[in-house]
C-alpha positions as CSV (number, residue, x, y, z in Angstrom):
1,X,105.6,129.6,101.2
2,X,101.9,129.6,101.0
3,X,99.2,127.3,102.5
4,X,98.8,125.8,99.2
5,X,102.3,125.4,98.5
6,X,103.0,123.6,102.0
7,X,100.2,121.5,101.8
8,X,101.9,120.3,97.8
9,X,105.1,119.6,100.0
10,X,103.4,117.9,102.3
11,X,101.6,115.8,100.2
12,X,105.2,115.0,98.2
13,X,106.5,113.8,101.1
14,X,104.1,111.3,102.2
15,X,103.7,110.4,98.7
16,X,107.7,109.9,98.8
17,X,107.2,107.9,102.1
18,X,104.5,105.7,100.5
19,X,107.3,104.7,97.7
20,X,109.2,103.1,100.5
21,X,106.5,100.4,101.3
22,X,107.3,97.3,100.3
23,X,103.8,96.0,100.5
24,X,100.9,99.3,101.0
25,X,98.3,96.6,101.9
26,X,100.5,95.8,105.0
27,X,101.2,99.2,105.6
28,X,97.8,100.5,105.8
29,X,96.4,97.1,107.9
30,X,99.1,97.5,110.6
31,X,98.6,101.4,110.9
32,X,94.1,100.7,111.2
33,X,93.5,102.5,107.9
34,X,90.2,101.8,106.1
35,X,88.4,103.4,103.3
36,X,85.7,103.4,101.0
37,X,85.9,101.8,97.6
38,X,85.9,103.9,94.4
39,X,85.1,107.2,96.3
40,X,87.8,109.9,95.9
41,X,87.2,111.8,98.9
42,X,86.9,109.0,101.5
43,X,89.2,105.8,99.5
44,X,91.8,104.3,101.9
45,X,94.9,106.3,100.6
46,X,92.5,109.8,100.9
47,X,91.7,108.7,104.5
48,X,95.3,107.9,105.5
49,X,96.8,111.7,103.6
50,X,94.0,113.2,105.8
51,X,94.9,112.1,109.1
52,X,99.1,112.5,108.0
53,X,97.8,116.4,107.2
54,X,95.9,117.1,110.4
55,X,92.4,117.3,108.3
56,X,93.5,118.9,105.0
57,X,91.5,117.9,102.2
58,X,92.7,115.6,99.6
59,X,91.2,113.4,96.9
60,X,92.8,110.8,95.1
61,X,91.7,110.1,91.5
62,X,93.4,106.4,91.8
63,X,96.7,107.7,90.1
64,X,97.5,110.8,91.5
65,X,96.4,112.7,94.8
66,X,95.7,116.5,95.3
67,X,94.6,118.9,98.3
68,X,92.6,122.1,99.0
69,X,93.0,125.2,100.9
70,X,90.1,127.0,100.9
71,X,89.3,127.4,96.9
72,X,93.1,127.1,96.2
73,X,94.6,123.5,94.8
74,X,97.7,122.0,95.2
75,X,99.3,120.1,91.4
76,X,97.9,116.6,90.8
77,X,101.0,114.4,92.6
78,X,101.7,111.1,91.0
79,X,101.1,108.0,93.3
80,X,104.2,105.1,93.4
81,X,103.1,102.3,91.1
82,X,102.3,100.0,93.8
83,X,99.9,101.9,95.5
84,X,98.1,102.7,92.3
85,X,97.7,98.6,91.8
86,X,96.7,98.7,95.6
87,X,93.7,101.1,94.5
88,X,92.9,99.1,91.4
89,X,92.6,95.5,93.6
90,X,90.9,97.3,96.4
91,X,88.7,98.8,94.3
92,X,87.7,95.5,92.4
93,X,87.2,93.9,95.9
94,X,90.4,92.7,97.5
95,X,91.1,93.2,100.9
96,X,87.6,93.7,102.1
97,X,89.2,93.8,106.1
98,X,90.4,97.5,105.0
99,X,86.9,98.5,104.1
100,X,85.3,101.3,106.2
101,X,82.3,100.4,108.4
102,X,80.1,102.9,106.5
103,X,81.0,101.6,102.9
């Protein structure tokens, strides 16, 4: 399996383990994950993948979230409802507590 290919699994995974949540705004308070609003690179549910992947790079587009090796990119993977309306109502300015310092 490739890096790019293991990085797509990985990214399934926690993507499957993020359909589980009951609640993703408790999920992400209780584990201290904060993000930037509207910012793909650095938006709560990029910062949490990151630190899950040991650093890989990811970006979610509010829908769907997708990682690099070098120049090579994993498939667009489809975010669980919920967490998408998590992204829209953090996004429109719920939950400012989950807001990084540098936002």
């Amino acid at each position: 399996m490739s890096k790019v290919e293991q990085l797509e699994s990985d990214i399934r995974e926690l993507v499957a383990e993020m359909d589980t949540w009951e609640d993703p705004y408790v999920e992400f308070y209780k584990r201290g994950v904060a993000g930037k609003r509207k910012c793909a690179d650095t938006c709560i549910v990029a910062n949490y993948l990151h630190v899950k992947l040991d650093g890989e790079r990811v970006q979610v587009d509010g829908k769907h979230v997708m990682g690099w090796v070098g120049f090579d990119d994993t498939e667009y993977v489809k975010l669980p409802d919920e967490v998408v309306q998590f992204i829209r109502d953090f996004d429109a300015g719920k939950h400012p507590e989950l807001v990084s310092a540098d936002n």
